[in-house]
FITOR-240497 format. One line per field, with one value per residue (C-alpha): chain; residue in one letter; x, y, z. Coordinates in pm, 1 decimal. Each point is the difference from the previous one (the first is absolute). Layout:
// residues N
c = [A  ...]
r = [A  ...]
xx = [X  ...]
yy = [Y  ...]
zz = [Z  ...]
END
This chain:
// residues 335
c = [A  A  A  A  A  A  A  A  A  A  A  A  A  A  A  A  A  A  A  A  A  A  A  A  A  A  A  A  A  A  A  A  A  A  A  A  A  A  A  A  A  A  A  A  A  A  A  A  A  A  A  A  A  A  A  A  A  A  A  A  A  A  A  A  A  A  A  A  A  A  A  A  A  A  A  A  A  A  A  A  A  A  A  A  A  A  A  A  A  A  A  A  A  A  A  A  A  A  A  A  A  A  A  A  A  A  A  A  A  A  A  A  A  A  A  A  A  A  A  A  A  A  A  A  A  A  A  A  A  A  A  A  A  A  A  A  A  A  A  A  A  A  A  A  A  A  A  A  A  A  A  A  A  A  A  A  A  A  A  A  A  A  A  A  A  A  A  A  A  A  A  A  A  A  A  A  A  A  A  A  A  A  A  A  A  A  A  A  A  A  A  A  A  A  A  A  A  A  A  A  A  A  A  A  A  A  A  A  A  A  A  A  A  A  A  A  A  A  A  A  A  A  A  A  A  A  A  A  A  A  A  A  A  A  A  A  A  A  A  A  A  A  A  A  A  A  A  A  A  A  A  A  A  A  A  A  A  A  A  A  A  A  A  A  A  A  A  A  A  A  A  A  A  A  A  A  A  A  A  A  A  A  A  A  A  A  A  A  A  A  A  A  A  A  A  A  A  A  A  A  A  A  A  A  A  A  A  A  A  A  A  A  A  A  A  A  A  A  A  A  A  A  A  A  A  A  A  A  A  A  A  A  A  A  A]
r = [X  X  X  X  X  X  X  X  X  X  X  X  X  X  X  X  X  X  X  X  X  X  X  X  X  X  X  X  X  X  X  X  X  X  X  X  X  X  X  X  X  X  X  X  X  X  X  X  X  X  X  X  X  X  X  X  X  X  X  X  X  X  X  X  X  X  X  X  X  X  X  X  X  X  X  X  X  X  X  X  X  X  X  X  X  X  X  X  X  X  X  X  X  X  X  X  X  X  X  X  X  X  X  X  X  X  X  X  X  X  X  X  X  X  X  X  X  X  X  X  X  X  X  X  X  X  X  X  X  X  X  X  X  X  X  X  X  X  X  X  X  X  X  X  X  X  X  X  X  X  X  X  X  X  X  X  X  X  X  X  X  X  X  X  X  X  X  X  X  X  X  X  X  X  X  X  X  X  X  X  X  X  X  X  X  X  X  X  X  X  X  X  X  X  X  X  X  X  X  X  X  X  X  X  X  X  X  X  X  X  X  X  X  X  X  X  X  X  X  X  X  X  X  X  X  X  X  X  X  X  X  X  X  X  X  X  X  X  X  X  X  X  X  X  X  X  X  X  X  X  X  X  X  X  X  X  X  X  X  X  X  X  X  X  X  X  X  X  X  X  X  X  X  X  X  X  X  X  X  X  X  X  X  X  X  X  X  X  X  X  X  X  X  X  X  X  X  X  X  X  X  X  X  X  X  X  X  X  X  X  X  X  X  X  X  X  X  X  X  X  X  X  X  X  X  X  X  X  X  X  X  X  X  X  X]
xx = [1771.6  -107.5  -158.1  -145.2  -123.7  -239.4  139.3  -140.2  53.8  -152.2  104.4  -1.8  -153.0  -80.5  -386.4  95.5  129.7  -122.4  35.3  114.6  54.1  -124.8  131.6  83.4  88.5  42.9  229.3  74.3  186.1  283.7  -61.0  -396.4  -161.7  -173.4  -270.0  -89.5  -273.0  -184.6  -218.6  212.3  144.3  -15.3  366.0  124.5  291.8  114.3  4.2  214.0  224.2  22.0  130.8  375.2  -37.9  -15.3  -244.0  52.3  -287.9  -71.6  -40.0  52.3  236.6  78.2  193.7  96.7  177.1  58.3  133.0  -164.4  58.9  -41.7  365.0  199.3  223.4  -18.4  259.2  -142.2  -342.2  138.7  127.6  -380.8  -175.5  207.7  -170.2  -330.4  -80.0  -313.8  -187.8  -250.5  -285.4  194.2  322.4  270.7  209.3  331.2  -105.1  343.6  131.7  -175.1  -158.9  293.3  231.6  -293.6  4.3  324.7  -1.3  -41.3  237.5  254.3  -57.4  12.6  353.5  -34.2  244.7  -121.7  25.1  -162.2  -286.7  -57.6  -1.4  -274.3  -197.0  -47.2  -79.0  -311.1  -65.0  -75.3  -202.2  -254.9  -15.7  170.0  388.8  -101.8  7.0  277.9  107.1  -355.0  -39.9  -323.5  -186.2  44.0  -211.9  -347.7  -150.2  8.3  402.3  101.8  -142.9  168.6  325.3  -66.1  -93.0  353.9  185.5  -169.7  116.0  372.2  125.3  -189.0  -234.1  -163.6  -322.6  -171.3  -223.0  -236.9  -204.3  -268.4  222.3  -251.5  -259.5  104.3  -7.1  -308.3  -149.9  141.5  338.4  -66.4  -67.4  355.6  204.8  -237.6  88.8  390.0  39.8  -193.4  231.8  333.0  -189.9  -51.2  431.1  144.8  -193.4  8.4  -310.9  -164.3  -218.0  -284.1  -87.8  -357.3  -356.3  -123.3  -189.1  136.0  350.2  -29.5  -208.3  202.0  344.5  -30.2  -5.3  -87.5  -136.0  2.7  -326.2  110.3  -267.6  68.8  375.4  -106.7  -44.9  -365.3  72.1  245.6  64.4  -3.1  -89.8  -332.5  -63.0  -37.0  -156.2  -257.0  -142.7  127.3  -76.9  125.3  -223.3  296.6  86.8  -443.2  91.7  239.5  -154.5  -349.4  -41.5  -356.6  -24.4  -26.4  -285.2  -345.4  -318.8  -188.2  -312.5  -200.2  145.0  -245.8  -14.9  242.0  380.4  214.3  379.4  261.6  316.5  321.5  265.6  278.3  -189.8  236.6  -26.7  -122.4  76.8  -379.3  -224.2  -215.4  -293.0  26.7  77.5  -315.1  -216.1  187.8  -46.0  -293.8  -151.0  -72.0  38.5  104.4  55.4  315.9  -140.1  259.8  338.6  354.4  250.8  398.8  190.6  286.5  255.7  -227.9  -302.8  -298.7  -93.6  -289.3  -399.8  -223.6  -375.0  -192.8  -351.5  -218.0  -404.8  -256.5  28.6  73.1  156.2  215.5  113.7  34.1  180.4  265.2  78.2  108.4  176.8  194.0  68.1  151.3  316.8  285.0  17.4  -339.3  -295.4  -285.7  -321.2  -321.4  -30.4  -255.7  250.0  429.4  53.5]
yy = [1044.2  -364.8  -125.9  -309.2  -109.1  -274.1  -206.6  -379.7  -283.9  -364.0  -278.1  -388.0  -249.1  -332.6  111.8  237.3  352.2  313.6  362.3  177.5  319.6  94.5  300.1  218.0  360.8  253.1  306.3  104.4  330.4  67.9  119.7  -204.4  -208.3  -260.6  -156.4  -388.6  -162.4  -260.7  -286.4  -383.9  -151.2  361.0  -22.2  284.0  -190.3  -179.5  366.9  139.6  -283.9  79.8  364.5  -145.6  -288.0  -224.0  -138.1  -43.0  133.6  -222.6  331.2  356.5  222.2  209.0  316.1  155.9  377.8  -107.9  -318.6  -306.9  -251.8  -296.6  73.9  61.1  -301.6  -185.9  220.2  323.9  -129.3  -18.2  308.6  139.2  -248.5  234.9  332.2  -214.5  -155.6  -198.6  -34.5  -263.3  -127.9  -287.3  295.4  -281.3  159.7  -236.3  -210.3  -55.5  399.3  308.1  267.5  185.8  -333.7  -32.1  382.4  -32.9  -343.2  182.3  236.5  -278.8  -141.6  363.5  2.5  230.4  -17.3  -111.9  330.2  172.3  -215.3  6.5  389.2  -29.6  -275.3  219.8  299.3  -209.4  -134.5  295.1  121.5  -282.5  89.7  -343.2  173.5  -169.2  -319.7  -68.6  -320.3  -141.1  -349.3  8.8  -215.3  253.4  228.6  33.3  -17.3  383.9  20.4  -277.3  188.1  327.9  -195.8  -147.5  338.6  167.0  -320.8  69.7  392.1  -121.8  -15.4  371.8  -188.2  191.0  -188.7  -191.0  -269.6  -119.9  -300.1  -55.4  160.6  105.9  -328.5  -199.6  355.5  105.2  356.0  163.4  -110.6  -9.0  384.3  73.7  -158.1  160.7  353.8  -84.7  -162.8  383.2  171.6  -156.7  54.1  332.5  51.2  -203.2  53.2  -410.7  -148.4  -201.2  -352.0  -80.1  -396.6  -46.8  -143.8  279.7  316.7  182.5  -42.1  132.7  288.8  92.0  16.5  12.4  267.4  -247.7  -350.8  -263.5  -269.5  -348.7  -275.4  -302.0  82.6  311.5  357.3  46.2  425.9  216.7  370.4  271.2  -180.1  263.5  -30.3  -374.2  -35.4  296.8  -135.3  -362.5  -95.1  -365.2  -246.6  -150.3  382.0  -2.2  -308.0  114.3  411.8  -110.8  -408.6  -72.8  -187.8  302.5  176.4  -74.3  -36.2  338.0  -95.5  -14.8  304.4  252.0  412.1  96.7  -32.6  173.0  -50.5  167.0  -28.1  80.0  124.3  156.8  149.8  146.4  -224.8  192.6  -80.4  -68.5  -164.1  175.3  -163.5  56.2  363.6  42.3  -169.5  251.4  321.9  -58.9  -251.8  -269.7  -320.3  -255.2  -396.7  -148.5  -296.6  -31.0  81.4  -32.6  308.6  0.1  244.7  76.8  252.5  175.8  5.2  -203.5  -266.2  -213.4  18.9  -22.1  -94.6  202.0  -26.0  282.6  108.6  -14.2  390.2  191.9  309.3  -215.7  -139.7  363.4  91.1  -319.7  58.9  337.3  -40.6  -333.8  213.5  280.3  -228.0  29.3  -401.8  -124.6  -60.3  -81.2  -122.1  -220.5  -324.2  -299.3  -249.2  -92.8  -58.4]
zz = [-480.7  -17.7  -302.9  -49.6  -346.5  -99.9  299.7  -62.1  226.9  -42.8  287.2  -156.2  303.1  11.0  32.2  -318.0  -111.6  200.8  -148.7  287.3  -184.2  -343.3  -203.6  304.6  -54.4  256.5  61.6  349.1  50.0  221.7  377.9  -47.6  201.3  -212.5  98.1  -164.9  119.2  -99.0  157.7  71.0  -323.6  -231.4  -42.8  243.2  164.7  -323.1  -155.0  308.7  -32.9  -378.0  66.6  150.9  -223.3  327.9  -320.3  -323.5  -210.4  -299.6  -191.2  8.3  188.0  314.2  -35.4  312.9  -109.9  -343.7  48.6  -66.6  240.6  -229.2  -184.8  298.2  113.2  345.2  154.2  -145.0  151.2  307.5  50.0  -124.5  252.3  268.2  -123.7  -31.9  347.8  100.3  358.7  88.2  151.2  186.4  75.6  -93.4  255.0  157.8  323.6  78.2  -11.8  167.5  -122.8  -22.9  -206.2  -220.7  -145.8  -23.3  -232.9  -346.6  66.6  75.6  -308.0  -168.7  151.5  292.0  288.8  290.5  169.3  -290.8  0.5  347.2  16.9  -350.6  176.1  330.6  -200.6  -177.3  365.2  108.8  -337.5  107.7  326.5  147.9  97.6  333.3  -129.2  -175.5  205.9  30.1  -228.4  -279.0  272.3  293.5  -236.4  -102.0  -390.6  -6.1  126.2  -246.2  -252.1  85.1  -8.8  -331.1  -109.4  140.7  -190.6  -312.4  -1.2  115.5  -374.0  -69.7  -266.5  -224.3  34.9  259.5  -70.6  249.0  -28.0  219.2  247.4  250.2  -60.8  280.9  244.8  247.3  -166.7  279.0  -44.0  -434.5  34.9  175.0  -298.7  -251.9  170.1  23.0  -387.3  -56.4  199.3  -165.0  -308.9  63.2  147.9  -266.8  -304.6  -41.8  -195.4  141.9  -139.7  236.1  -108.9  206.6  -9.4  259.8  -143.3  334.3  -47.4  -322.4  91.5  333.7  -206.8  -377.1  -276.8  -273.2  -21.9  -299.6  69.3  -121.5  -105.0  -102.0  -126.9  -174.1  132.8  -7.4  92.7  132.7  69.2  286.5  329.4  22.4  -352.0  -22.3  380.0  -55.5  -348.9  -81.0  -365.5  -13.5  160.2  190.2  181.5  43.7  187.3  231.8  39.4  76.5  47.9  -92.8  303.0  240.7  -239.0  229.3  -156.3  90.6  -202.8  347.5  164.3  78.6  -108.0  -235.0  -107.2  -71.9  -170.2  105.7  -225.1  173.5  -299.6  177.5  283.9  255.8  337.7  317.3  310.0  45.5  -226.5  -205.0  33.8  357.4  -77.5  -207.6  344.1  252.7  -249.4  -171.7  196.3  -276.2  133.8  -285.4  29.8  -174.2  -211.4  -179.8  20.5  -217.4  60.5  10.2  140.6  -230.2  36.7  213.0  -220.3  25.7  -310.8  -119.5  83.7  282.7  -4.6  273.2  127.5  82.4  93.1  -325.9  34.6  -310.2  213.7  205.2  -310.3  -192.4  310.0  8.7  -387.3  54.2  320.3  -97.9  -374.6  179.3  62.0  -341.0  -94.7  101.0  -238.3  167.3  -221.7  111.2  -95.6  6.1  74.7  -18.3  -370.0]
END
């Protein structure tokens, strides 16, 4: 278990004193993957930096299994840091060494032979998929096989918990979606919890059990991934869920509306409302649309446009209703 408590951070510039963090309290279970997310400036990588003390919080504590990090001395931190390893968006990997020299660099300086850390360092090779390039160099490889190798480097110690900061910001989705599945998948083998440090809703929602929203140095919500993402409360997690900007004004749209509200809907392979066309031949118009698909069911609302025909619409209700996890009701407009 990691606990933080009323975490407060304040940095002193020559343009004046920012609050970077401000009462912070959050408990993330062992074997989680916690989500933080938060727009640019809310305080997410001073917080991750806070958890290993890499910072020094002006107040509060961090207790990771009981301990609080804040008494232990520089060597006893050290040996912590080990069990509490970090990946990044820039992968900090070792020009100068390959892939397979830089997984074995922390367990050099655990104290590992060399033949002992070469065996560990091919095992994790393989466990990222990269055993075949264990004499390539960091700029023989792309941003996706840097990361792996940072990733196999960060388990060589066996850590306890993995941070990751921004980790997959500097990635193509393509290539961000492959080291979202394998942190999952180690997740999943080893049992290690995981901290997911991003500004992207889909990280969190591809990965992530539970998610803490920072604002300004505070955290605005936090909970159960669906929870929070299905019915935000805070106006910074509105923000994020449904950005006013994508709402369109439907004030001119012609016939009626309807809302559909997706709350745990099991996703189908085919859409629904193009389900409801083929059986029951309604056609409907998507005016509006904001759904996520987490953990295989479908989230949020979507605004559709049908004929002035009260039987059509009678017959859309009760077809749309018959699904568990969707409310559908008529509407005059998106409130």
């Amino acid at each position: 278990m990691i606990k933080i408590e009323k975490l407060s951070k304040t940095f002193h510039t020559a343009d004046g004193s920012v609050e970077a963090l401000k009462n912070v309290s959050l408990d993330i279970a062992d074997g989680d993957i916690f989500g933080i997310i938060g727009m640019s400036g809310a305080g997410k990588s001073t917080l991750v930096r806070c958890i290993n003390l890499l910072e020094r919080p002006d107040e509060g504590s961090v207790t990771i299994d009981g301990v609080d990090l804040g008494s232990l001395s520089k060597k006893q931190l050290r040996e912590v840091r080990r069990k509490v390893t970090m990946i990044f968006q820039g992968f900090h990997l070792l020009m100068q060494r390959n892939c397979l020299k830089n997984v074995c660099f922390p367990l050099e300086l655990a104290g590992y032979s060399r033949a002992d850390a070469q065996k560990r360092a091919k095992e994790l090779l393989e466990t990222v998929g990269l055993s075949d390039k264990a004499n390539a160099y960091p700029s023989q490889l792309s941003g996706g096989q840097q990361q792996r190798v940072a990733i196999a480097r960060a388990l060589a110690t066996d850590p306890k918990v993995l941070l990751c900061d921004e980790a997959t910001s500097a990635l193509d989705p393509n290539t961000t979606n492959s080291i979202l599945e394998l942190i999952q998948e180690i997740n999943q083998k080893t049992g290690i919890t995981v901290i997911v440090i991003t500004h992207q809703m889909s990280v969190v929602e591809k990965v992530c059990r539970h998610v803490a929203i920072l604002d300004g140095g505070e955290v605005a919500e936090q909970g159960d991934v669906t929870e929070v993402f299905s019915h935000p409360h805070s106006e910074a997690a509105k923000r994020l869920v449904y950005p006013e900007s994508d709402a369109p004004d439907v004030s001119d749209v012609s016939g009626r509306l309807l809302r559909v509200v997706f709350n745990g809907a099991q996703a189908a392979n085919e859409p629904i409302i193009a389900r409801m066309a083929s059986e029951r031949g309604i056609a409907a118009s998507i005016v509006y649309a904001s759904t996520k698909s987490i953990g295989g069911k479908a989230y949020g609302q979507m605004i559709l446009g049908l004929p002035d025909n009260e039987n059509v619409i009678t017959a859309a209700i009760g077809y749309l209703s018959e699904t568990k996890g969707i409310i559908v009701e008529e509407v005059t407009g998106i409130d």
